[in-house]
KOLFI-199795 format. One record per atom (N, C-alpha, C): residue number from 0; y, z, x. Coordinates in nm, 3 decimals. Layout:
<rs>
R,NUM,Y,Z,X .
...
</rs>
This chain:
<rs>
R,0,7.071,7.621,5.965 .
R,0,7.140,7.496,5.978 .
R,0,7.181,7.477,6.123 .
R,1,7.182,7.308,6.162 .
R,1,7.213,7.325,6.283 .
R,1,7.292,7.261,6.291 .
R,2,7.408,7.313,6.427 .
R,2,7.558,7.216,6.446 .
R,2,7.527,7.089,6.470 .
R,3,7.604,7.018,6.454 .
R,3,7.596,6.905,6.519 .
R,3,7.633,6.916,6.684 .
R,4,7.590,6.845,6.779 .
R,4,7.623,6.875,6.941 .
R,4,7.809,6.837,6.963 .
R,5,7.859,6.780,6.914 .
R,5,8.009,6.800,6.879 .
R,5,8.099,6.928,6.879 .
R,6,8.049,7.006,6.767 .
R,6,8.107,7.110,6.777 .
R,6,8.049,7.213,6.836 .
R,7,7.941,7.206,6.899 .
R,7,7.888,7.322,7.025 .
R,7,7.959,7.288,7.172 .
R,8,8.009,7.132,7.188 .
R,8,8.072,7.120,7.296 .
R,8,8.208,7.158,7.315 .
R,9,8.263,7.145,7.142 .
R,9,8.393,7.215,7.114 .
R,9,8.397,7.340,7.190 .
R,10,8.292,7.399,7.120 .
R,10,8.333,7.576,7.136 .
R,10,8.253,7.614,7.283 .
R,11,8.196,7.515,7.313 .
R,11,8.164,7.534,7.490 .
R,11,8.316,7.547,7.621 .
R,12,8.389,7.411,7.515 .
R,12,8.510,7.385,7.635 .
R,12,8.620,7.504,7.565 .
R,13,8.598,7.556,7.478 .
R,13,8.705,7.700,7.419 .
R,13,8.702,7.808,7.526 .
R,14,8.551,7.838,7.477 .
R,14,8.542,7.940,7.594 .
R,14,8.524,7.921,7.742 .
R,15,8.584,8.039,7.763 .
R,15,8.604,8.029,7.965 .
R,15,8.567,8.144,7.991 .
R,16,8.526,8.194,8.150 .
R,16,8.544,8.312,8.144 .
R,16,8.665,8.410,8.121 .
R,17,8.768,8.334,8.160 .
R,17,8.849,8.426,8.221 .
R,17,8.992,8.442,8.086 .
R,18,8.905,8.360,7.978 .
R,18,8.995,8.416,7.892 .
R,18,9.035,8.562,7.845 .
R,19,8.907,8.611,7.856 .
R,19,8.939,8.742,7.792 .
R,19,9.053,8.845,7.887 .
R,20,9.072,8.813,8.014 .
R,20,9.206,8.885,8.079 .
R,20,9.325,8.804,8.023 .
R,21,9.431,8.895,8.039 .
R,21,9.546,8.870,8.006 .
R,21,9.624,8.791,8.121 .
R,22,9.691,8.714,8.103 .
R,22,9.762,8.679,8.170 .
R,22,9.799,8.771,8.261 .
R,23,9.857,8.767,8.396 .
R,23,9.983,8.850,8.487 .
R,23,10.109,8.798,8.438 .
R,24,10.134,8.969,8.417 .
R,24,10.308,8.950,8.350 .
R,24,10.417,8.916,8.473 .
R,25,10.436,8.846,8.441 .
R,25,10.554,8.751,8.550 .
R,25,10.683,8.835,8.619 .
R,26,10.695,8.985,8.491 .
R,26,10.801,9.056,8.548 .
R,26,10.756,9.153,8.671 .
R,27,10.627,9.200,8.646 .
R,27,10.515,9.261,8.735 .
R,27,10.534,9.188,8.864 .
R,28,10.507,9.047,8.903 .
R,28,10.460,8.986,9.005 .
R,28,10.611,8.959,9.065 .
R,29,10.713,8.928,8.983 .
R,29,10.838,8.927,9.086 .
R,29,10.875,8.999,9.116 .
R,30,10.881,9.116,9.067 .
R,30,10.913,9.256,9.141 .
R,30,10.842,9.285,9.237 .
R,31,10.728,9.296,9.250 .
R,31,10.578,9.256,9.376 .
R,31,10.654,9.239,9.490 .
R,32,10.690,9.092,9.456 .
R,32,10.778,8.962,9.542 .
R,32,10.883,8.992,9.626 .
R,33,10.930,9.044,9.546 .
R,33,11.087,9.098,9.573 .
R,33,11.060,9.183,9.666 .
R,34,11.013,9.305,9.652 .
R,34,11.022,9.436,9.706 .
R,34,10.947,9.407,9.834 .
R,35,10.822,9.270,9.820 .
R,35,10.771,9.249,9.959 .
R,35,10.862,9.188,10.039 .
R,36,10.915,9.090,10.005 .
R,36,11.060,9.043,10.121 .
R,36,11.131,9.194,10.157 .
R,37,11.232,9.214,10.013 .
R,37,11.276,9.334,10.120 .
R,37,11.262,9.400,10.261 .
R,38,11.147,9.501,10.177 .
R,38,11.076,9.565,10.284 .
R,38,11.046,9.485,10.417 .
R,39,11.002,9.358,10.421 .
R,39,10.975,9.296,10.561 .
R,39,11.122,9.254,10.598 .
R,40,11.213,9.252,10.528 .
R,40,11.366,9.232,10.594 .
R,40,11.396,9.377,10.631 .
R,41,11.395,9.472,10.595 .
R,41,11.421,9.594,10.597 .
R,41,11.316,9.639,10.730 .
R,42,11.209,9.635,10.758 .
R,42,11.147,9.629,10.903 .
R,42,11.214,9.578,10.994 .
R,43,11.266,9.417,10.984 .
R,43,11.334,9.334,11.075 .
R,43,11.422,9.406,11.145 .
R,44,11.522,9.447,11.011 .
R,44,11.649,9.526,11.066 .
R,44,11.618,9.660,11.146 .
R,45,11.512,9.762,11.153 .
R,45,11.545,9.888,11.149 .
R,45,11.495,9.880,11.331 .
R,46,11.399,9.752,11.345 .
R,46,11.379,9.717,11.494 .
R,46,11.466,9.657,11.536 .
R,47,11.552,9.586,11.488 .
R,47,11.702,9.591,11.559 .
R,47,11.815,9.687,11.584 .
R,48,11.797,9.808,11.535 .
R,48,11.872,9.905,11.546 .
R,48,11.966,9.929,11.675 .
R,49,11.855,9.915,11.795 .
R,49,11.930,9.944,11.935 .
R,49,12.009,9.799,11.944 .
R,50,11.998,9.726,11.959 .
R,50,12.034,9.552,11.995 .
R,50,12.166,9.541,11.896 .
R,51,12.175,9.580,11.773 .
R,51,12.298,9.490,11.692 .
R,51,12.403,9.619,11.713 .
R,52,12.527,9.570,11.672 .
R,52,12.655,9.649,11.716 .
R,52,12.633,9.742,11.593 .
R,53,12.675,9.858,11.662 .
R,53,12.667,9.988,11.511 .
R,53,12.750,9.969,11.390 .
R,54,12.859,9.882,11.382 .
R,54,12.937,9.817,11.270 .
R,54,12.809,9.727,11.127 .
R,55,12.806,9.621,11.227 .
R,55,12.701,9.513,11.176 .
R,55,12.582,9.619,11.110 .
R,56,12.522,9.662,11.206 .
R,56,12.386,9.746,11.136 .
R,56,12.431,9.822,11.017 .
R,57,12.509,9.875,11.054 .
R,57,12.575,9.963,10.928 .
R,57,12.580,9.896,10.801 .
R,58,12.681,9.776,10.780 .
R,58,12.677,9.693,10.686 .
R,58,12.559,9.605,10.639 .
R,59,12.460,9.580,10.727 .
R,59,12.334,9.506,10.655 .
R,59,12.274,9.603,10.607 .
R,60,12.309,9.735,10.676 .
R,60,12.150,9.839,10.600 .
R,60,12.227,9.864,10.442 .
R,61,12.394,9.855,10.460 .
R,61,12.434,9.886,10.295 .
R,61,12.376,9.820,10.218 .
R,62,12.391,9.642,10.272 .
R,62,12.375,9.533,10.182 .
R,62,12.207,9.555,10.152 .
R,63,12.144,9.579,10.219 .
R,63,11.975,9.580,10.190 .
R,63,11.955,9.636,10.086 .
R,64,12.051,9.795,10.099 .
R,64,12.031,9.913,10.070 .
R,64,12.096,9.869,9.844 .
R,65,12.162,9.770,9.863 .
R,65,12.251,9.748,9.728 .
R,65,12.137,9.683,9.687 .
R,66,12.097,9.565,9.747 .
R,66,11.979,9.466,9.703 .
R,66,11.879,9.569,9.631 .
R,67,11.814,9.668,9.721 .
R,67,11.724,9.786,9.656 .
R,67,11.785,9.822,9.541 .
R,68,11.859,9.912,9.531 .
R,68,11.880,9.928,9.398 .
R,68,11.954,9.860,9.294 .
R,69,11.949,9.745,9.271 .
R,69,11.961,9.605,9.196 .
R,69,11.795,9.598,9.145 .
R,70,11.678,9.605,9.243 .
R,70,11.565,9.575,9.220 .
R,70,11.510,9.717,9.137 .
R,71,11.518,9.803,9.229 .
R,71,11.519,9.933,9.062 .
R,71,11.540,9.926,8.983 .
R,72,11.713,9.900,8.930 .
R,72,11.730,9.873,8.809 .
R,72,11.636,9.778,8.725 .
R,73,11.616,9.689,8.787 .
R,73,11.526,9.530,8.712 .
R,73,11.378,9.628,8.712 .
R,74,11.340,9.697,8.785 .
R,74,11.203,9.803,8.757 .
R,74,11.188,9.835,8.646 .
R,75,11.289,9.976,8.624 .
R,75,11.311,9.992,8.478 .
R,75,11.352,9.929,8.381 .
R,76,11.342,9.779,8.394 .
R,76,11.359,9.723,8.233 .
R,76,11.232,9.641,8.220 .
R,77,11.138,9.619,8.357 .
R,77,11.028,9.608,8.342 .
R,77,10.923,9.611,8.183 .
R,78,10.840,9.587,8.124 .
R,78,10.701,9.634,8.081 .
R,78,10.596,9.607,8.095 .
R,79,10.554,9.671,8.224 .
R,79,10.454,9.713,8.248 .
R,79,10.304,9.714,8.160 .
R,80,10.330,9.700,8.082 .
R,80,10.206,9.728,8.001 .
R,80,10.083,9.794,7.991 .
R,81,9.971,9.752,8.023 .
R,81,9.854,9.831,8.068 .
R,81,9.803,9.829,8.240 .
R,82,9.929,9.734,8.308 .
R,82,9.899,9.727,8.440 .
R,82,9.904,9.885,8.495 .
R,83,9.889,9.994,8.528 .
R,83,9.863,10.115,8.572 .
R,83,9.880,10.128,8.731 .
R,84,9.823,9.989,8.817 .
R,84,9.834,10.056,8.963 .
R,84,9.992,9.973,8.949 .
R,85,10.079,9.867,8.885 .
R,85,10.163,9.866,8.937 .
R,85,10.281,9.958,8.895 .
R,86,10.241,10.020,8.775 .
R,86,10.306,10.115,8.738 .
R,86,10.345,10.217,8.796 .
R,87,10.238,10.272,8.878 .
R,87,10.194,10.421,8.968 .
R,87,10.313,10.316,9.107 .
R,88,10.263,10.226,9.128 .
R,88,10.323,10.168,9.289 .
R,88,10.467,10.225,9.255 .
R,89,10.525,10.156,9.139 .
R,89,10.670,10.206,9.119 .
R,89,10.747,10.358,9.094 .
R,90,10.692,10.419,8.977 .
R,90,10.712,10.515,8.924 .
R,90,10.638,10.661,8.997 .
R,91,10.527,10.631,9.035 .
R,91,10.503,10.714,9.116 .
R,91,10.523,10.748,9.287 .
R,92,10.590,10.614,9.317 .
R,92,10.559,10.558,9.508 .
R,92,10.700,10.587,9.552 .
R,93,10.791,10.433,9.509 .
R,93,10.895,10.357,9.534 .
R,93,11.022,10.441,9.485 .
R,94,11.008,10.460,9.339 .
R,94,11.109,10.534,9.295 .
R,94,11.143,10.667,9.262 .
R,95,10.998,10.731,9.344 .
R,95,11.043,10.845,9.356 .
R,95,11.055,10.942,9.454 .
R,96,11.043,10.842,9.616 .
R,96,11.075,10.883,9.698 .
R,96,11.173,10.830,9.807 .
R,97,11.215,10.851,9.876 .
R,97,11.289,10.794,9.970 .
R,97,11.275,10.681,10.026 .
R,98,11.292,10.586,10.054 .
R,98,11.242,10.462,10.168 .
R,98,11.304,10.422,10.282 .
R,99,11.285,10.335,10.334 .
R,99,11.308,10.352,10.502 .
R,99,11.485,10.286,10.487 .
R,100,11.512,10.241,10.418 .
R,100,11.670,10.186,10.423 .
R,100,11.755,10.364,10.373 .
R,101,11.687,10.378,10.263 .
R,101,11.780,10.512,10.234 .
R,101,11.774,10.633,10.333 .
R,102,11.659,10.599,10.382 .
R,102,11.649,10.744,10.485 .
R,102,11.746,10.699,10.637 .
R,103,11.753,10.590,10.631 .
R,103,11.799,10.535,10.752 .
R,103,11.955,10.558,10.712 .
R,104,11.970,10.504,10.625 .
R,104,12.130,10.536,10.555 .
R,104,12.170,10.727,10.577 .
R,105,12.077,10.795,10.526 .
R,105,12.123,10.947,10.567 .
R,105,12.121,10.978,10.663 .
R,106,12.035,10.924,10.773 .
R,106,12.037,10.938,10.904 .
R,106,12.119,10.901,10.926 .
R,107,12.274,10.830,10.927 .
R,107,12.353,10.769,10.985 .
R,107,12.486,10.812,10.931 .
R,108,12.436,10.822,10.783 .
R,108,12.569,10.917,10.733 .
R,108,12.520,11.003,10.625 .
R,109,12.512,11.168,10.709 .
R,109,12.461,11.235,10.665 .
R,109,12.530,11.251,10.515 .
R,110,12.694,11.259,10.516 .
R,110,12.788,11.296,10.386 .
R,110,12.746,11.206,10.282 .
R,111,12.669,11.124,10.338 .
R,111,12.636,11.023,10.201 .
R,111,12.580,11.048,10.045 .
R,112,12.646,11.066,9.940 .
R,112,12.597,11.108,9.801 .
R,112,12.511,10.987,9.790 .
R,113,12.385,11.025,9.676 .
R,113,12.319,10.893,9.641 .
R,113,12.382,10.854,9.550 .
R,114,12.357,10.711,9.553 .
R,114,12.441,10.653,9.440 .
R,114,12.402,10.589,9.328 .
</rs>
C-alpha cells in the first residue's frame, strides 16, 4: 500500500537530523558561563596585583574568592547526566584542585583555613 504524499511530507518535516541529540542541559552551560567570567575577572585582578592598594586587592580576591564557592555549591546540585567531559571539567579539574584565587588567597594569608 502506498501513502498518500501528505503523510510522507508529514513524517519528512518530523524528522531532523539533529533530533536524536539531546538537548544541552541549561544547568551544564551556565555553570560553563559562570566559571568563564570568573576566571577572566580573576586574571584581570591577579595582573593588577602590583598597581591596586594591598587593602582593595585583598578584599576583591575575598569577594571573587566567595563568588567561587557560591558557584561550587550550584556544581554540586548540578545533573550532569551523560555529559562526561563536563563532568570530568568539574569533578575531576575545578573542584579538586586549587585555583588561582585560592592559591593567591594562601599566598597572602598563609593562616588561612579553607572554608
Amino acid at each position: 500500500m502506498k501513502l498518500p504524499p501528505v503523510f510522507m511530507l508529514i513524517a519528512l518535516s518530523l524528522w531532523q537530523p539533529g533530533c536524536s541529540e539531546p538537548p544541552p542541559n541549561p544547568c551544564v552551560e551556565s555553570l560553563r558561563q559562570r566559571d568563564s567570567v570568573l576566571l577572566a575577572r580573576a586574571d584581570s585582578l591577579l595582573r593588577l596585583r602590583d598597581t591596586l592598594p594591598g587593602e582593595t586587592y585583598l578584599s576583591n580576591l575575598e569577594q571573587m574568592r566567595a563568588e567561587e564557592q557560591r558557584l561550587f555549591l550550584d556544581v554540586q546540585e548540578c545533573d550532569f547526566g551523560k555529559d562526561l567531559a563536563s563532568y570530568n571539567y568539574w569533578y575531576r579539574g575545578r573542584l579538586k584542585f586549587p585555583g588561582k584565587l585560592r592559591q593567591e588567597l594562601y599566598r597572602l594569608k598563609p593562616e588561612m583555613e579553607e572554608r
